[in-house]
C-alpha positions in Angstrom: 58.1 -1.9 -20.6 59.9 -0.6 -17.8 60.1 3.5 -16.9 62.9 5.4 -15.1 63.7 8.9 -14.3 66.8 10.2 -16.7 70.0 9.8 -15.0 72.4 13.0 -14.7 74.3 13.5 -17.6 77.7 13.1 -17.5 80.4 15.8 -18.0 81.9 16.3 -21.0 84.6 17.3 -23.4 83.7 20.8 -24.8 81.7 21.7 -22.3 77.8 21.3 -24.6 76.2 18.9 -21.5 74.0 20.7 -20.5 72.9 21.5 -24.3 73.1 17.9 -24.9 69.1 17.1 -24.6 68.2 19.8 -27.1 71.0 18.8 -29.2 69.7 15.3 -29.4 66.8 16.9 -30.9 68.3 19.2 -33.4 69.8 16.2 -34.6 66.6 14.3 -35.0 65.2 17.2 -37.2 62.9 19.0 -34.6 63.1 20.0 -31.4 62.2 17.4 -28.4 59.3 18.8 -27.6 57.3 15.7 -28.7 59.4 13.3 -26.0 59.3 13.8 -22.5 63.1 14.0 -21.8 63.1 13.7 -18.4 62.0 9.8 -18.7 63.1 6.4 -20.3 61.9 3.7 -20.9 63.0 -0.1 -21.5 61.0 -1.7 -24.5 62.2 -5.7 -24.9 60.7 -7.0 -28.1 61.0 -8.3 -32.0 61.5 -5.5 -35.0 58.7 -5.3 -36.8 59.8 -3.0 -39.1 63.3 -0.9 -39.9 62.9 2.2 -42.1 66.4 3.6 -43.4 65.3 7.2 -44.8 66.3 11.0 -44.6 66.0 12.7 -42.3 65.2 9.6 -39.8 65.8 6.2 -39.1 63.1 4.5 -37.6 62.9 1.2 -35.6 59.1 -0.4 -35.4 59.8 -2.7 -32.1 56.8 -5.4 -31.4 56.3 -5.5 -27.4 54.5 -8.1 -25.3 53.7 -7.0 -22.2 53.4 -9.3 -19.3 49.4 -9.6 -19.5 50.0 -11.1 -22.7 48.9 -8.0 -24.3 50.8 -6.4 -27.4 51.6 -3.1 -28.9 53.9 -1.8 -31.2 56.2 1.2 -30.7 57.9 3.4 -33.2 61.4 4.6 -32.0 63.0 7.7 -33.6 67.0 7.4 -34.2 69.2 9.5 -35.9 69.6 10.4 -39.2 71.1 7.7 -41.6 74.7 9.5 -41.6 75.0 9.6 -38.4 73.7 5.9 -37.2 77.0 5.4 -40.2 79.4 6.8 -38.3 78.6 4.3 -35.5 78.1 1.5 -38.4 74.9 1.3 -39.0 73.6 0.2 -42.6 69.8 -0.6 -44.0 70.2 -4.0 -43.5 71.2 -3.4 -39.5 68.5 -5.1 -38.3 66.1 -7.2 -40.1 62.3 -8.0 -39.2 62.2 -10.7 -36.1 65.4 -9.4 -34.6 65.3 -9.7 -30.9 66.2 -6.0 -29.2 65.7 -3.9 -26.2 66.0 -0.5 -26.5 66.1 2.1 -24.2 64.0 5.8 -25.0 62.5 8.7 -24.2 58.4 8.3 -24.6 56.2 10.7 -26.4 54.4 13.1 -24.3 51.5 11.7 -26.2 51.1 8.5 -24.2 48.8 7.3 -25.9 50.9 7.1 -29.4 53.3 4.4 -28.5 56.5 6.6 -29.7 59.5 7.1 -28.3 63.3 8.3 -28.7 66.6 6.7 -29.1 68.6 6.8 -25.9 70.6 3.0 -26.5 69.8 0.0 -28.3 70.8 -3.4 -27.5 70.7 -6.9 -29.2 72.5 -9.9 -27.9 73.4 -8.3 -24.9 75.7 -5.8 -27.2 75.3 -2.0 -27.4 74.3 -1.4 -31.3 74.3 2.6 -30.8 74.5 5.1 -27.9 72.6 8.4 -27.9 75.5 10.3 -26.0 78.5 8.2 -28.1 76.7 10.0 -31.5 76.2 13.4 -29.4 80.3 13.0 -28.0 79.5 12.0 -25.0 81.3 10.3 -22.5 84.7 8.2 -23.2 84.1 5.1 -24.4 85.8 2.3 -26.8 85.3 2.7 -30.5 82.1 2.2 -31.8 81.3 -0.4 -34.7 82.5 1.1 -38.0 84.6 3.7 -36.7 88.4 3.9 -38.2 90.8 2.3 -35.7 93.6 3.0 -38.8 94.8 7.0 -39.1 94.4 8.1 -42.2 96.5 11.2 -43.8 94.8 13.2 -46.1 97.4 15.6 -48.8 94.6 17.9 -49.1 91.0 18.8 -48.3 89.8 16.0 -51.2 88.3 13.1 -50.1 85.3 11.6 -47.7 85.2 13.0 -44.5 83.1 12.4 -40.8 81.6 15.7 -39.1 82.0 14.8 -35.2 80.1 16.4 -32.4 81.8 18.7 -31.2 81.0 22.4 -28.8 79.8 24.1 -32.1 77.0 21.5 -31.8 75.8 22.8 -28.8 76.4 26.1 -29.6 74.2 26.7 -32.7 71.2 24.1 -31.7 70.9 23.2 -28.1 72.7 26.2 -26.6 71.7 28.6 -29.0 69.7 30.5 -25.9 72.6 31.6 -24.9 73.9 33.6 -28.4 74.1 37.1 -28.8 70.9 37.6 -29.6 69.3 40.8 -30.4 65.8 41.2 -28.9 63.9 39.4 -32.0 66.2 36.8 -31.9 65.8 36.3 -28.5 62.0 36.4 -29.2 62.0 34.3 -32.4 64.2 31.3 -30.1 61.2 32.0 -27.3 58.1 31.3 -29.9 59.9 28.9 -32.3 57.5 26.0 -32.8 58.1 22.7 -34.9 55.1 23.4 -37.1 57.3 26.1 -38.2 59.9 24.3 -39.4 61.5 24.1 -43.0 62.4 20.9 -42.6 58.6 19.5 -42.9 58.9 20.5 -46.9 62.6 19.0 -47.0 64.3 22.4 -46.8 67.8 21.8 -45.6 69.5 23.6 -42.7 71.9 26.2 -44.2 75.7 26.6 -43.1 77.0 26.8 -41.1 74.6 25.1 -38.8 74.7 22.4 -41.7 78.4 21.8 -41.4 78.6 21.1 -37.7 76.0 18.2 -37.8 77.5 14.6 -37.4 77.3 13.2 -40.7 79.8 12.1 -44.0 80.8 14.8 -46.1 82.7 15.3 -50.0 85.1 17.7 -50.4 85.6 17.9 -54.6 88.0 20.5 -55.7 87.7 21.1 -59.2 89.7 23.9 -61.0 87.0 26.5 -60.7 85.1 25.1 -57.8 84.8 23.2 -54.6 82.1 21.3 -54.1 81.3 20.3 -50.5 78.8 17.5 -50.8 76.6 16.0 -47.5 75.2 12.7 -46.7 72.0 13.8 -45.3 69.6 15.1 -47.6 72.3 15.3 -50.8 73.1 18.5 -49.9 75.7 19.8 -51.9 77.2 24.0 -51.9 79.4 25.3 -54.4 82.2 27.1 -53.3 83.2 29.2 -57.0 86.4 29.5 -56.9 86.9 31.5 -60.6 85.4 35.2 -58.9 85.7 37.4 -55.8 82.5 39.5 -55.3 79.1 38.1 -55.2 77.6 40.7 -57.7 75.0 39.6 -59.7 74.2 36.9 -57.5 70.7 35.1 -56.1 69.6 34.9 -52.6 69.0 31.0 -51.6 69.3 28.8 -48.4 72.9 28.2 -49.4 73.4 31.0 -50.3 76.6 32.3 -52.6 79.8 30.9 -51.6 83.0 32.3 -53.2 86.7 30.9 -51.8 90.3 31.6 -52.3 93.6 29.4 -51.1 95.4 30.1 -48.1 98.2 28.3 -48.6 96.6 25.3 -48.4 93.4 26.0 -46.4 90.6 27.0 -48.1 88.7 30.4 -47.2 85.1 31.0 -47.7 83.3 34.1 -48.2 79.1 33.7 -48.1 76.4 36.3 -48.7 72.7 36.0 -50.5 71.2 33.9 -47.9 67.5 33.5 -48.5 65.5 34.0 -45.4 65.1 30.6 -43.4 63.3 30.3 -39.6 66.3 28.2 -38.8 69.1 29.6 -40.8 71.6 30.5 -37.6 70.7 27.3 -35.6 67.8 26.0 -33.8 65.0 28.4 -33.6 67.2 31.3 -34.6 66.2 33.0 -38.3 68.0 34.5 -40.5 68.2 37.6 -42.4 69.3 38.3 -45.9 72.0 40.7 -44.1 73.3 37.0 -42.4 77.3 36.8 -43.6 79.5 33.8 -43.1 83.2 33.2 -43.4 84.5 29.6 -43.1 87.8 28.3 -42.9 88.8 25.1 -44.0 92.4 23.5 -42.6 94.2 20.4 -42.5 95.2 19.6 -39.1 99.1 18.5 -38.9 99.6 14.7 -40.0 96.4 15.1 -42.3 93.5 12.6 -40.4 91.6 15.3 -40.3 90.6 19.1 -40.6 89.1 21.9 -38.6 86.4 23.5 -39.6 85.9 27.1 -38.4 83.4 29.9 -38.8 82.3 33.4 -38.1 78.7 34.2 -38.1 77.2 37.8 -38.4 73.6 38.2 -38.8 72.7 42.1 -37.2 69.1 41.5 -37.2 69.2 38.4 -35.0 72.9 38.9 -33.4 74.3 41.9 -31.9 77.8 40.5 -32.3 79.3 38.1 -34.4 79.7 34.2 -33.3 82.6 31.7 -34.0 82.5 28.4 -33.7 84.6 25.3 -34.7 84.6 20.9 -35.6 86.6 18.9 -36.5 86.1 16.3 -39.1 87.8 13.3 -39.6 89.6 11.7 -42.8 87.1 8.8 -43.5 88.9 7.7 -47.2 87.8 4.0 -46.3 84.0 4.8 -46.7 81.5 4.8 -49.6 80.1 8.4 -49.7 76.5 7.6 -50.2 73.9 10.8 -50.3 70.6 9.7 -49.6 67.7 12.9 -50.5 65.5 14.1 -48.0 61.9 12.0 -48.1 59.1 14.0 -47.0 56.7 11.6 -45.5 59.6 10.9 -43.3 60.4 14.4 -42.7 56.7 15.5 -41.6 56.2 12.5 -39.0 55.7 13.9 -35.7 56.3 17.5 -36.8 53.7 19.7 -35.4 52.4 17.1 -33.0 
């Protein structure tokens, strides 16, 4: 095992760099608190063991150091959906393959844990922390569509990409509007405060800007927007305009009308949730969202945009926008949230 200090990042497109550290993190469920992200290290050694669950992947890696000794490190990577997009599958590695992966330790030294920066096997790059996060330029991953696709309406499979809103509502979020509690709330926010330990799922829009595959169903009184990660699925009702009568939940209640052909979205009756507006920012029940759903000319994909008002935690509302791509080709496969998964590491 070799250590280094973290090279500079590089820049990039949409201008989330210097977010791009805590982003990694929002990604991987929690915060990086638990890695020291200022150091890598270069682990050589055999899989002992792959786990392919919600909301992590993790990589067991069997290392013999040059004393002959051994030890066994477990390496966080992303969620499931996301190591997809870059294709990944359960069966990606198998017990006794030969890799070398470069991480980020645990603070914890002494717990032989780590996360994701690269991994290699054969001297090939299987996955790229900064490629997932939109990172720097680089050739098409394995998996990705090198055929455009054209979509005739918002129906189908689609592939979330990293994009600024990324940033914006997890690593960045610092820099929001925030009132003075949601300034404070961002300031104490600890991982042992988390929803996500009980399998509580992010709520929109922070939800819709994470990397994953998405299903857009449009029924004749609804649309149902379905997501990989966790099985995740909102109703957008499509047969009323107010939200009387309705009941506050993490979702909250989603009711949409056509634009032509874009889809509008009007959301109220969020329940309270210590990461409902991104990472470490609460929200209220006053939160309102408005989303816009739109092909983009030629149909390979659409842009997703929001607006974000939540007066106890924001003094003024936020936009934000991604862009997902038409992904027709591949099996839309929700996987639920396992909760032994989901509390590793949380709280350490």
């Amino acid at each position: 095992m070799r250590r280094a200090s973290l090279p500079p990042l590089p820049v990039m497109a949409g201008g989330f760099a210097a977010a791009l550290l805590a982003a990694t993190g929002a990604l991987a469920h929690h915060s990086p608190a638990a890695y020291d992200m200022a150091t890598q290290v270069t682990i050589e050694g055999t899989v002992a063991n792959f786990e392919w669950a919600n909301p992590h992947a993790y990589v067991s890696l069997r290392e013999t150091a040059a004393a002959g000794e051994e030890r066994v490190w477990l390496i966080e990577l992303f969620s499931p959906s996301s190591m997809k997009q870059y294709g990944w599958t359960a069966t990606t590695l198998a017990v006794g393959d030969r890799i070398k992966v470069v991480a980020n330790p645990g603070r914890n030294r002494a717990r032989n844990v780590a996360f994701l920066q690269t991994i290699e096997r054969s001297g090939a790059v299987l996955i790229d922390a900064r490629a997932v996060l939109g990172g720097a330029s680089r050739p098409p991953p394995p998996g990705a569509a090198t055929t455009s696709f054209s979509a005739q309406s918002l129906a189908g499979v689609w592939s979330t990409l990293a994009g600024p809103a990324l940033g914006q509502l997890l690593g960045g979020v610092a820099n929001l509007p925030l009132t003075p509690k949601g300034a404070a709330a961002v300031a104490e926010f600890k991982d042992t405060a988390n929803p996500g330990r009980d399998c509580v799922p992010f709520a929109a829009p922070v939800y819709m800007i994470l990397p994953v595959f998405r299903s857009i169903e449009i029924r004749s009184d609804a649309v149902v927007i379905d997501g990989e990660e966790g099985g995740v699925a909102r109703t957008i009702h499509m047969n009323r305009a107010t939200h009387e009568g309705a009941t506050a939940s993490v979702l909250g209640d989603s009711v949409g009308r056509w634009d032509g052909a874009a889809l509008v979205v009007d959301s109220t009756h969020f329940a309270e949730h210590r990461l409902g507006n991104g990472g470490g920012l609460p929200s209220s029940p006053a939160k309102h969202l408005v989303e816009r759903f739109e092909l983009a000319p030629g149909g390979a994909a659409l842009t997703y945009t929001f607006t974000l008002e939540d007066p106890e935690y924001l003094t003024t509302a936020v936009q934000g926008t991604s862009t997902w791509a038409y992904r027709p080709d591949v099996k839309f496969q929700p996987l639920e949230c396992n909760l032994e998964n989901a509390r590793r590491f949380l709280g350490d």
